[in-house]
Residue, then its C-alpha position, 0 to 999 in steps of 0.5 A: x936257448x935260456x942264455x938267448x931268451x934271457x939276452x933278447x929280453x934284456x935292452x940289446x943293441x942287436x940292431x944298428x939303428x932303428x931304421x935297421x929294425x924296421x926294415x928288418x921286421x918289414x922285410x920278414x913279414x913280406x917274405x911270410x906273407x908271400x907263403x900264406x896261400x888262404x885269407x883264412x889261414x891260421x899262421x902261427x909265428x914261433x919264437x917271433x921276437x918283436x914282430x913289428x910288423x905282425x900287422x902286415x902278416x895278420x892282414x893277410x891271414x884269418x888269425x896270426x898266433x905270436x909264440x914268444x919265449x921270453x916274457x919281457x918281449x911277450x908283454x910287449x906285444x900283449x901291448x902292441x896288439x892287444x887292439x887286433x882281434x886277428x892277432x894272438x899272443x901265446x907263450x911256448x907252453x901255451x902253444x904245446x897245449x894248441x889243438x892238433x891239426x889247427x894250424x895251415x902255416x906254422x914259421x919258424x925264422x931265425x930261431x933254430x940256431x939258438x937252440x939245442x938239437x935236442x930243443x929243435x926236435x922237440x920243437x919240430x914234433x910239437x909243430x908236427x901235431x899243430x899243423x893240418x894235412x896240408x899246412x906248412x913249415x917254413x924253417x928260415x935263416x938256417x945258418x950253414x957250417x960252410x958259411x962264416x961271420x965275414x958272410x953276415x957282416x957283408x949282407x948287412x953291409x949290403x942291407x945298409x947300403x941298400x936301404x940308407x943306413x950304411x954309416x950305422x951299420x958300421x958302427x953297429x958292427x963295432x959295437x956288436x963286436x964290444x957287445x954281450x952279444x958277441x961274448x955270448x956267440x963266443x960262449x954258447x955258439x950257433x948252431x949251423x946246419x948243412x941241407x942234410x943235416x936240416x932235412x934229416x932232422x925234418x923227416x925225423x919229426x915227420x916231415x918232407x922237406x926242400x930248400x926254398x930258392x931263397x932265404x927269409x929275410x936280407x941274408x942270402x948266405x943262410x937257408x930256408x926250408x919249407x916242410x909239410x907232413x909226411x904220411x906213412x904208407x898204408x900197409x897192403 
């Protein structure tokens, strides 16, 4: 994941515009706020880049937790949020020192597929621990190995097309296409998941899971799962 954290980091042209951005970051905190259940709930944003529109999200929730890899990003929104006493910036580190059992919803979007499995299971143990009996995980924009790049050009196409900012889409492609980031998909890759594979690695780290009836955010290709704690069976 080091190769991605060090590219969200740096001045990236992952975004056509900024109205793409922000549109981007609005849409997320919709579709997290509608999985927040309690005023009171503590939610924890893992690896949540820019969060933009955190605010919405921490309005409707008791304390909003932002967990940020890279540190460039992270300051930023030490900044942004410093004046919210309902926000918390917290680093990776920090959040595996997190109390057990503090945590009703813990999100996790776009994120998986940076990392290797070994890191994604490491994530869902720690993750595990954090949340309460009755918290949540919702794992979202899981990309599926049936599912090419055509798919992602197409939904933010649509996206564009939808919200005003159809001519800078395409040019974004273009220059997504001559971009670092294109090189670095192209070295690294993605990681893509089938809804048994996604599952599977869920109960593995102590979890239930089902596939939402739709996915976080614009693309409607990708998968979002929503998990809870498993419980063993009390011996008889």
């Amino acid at each position: 994941m080091e190769d991605w954290i060090d590219y969200y980091d740096s001045t990236h042209t992952i975004y056509a515009s900024r109205l793409h951005r922000d549109l981007h970051f609005e849409l997320i905190a919709r579709d997290i706020i509608g999985y927040i259940t309690s005023p009171d709930a503590v939610v924890l944003d893992y690896s949540c880049g820019e969060a933009l529109s955190a605010a919405k999200v921490a309005e409707a929730c008791g304390m909003l937790i932002l967990a940020e890899p890279a540190p460039g990003v992270r300051g930023r929104l030490i900044a942004r949020y410093a004046p919210n006493t309902k926000i918390r910036v917290r680093s990776l580190e920090d959040v595996r020192k997190m109390p057990k059992e503090s945590v009703d919803l813990v999100v996790m979007n776009s994120v998986a597929q940076y990392m290797t499995l070994k890191e994604l299971d490491s994530a869902l143990v720690v993750i595990r621990g954090l949340l309460r009996p009755s918290g949540r995980l919702i794992l979202g924009d899981i990309l599926r190995p049936e599912v090419g790049m055509f798919r992602d050009v197409l939904a933010l196409l649509r996206f564009g097309a939808r919200h005003g900012f159809l001519k800078d889409a395409l040019v974004g492609l273009i220059s997504t296409a001559l971009s670092d980031y294109r090189q670095l998909r192209s070295r690294v890759g993605l990681q893509r998941y089938s809804e048994a594979e996604i599952t599977a690695r869920l109960a593995d780290a102590g979890f239930t899971a089902s596939r939402a009836h739709a996915n976080i955010g614009h693309n409607p290709w990708r998968m979002t799962f929503v998990a809870r704690p498993a419980f063993a069976r009390s011996a008889h």
